[in-house]
C-alpha positions as CSV (number, residue, x, y, z in Angstrom):
1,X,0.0,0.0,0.0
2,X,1.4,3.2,-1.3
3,X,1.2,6.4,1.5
4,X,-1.0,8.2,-0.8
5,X,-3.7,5.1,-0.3
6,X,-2.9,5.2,3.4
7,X,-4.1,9.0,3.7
8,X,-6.6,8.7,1.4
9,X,-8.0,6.0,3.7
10,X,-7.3,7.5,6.7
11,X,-9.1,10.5,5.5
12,X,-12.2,8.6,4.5
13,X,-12.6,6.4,8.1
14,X,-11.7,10.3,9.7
15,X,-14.7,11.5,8.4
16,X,-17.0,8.5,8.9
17,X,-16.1,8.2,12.4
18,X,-17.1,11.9,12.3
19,X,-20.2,11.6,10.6
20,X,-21.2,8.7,12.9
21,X,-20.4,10.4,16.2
22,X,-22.5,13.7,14.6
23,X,-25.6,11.3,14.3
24,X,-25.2,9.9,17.6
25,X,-24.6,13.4,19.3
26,X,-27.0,15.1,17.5
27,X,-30.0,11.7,17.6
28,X,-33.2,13.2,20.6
C-alpha cells in the first residue's frame, strides 16, 4: 500500500467516524 492510499483512507474512516459520532450526538 502506497502512502497516498494510506491517507486517502485514513481520511475517509476520519470523516466517517465523524459523521457517525454527529448522528449519535445530534440523535433526541
Amino acid at each position: 500500500m502506497t502512502p497516498g492510499e494510506l491517507h486517502s483512507k485514513y481520511k475517509i474512516n476520519t470523516a466517517s467516524i465523524t459523521s457517525i459520532t454527529a448522528r449519535i450526538a445530534y440523535n433526541p
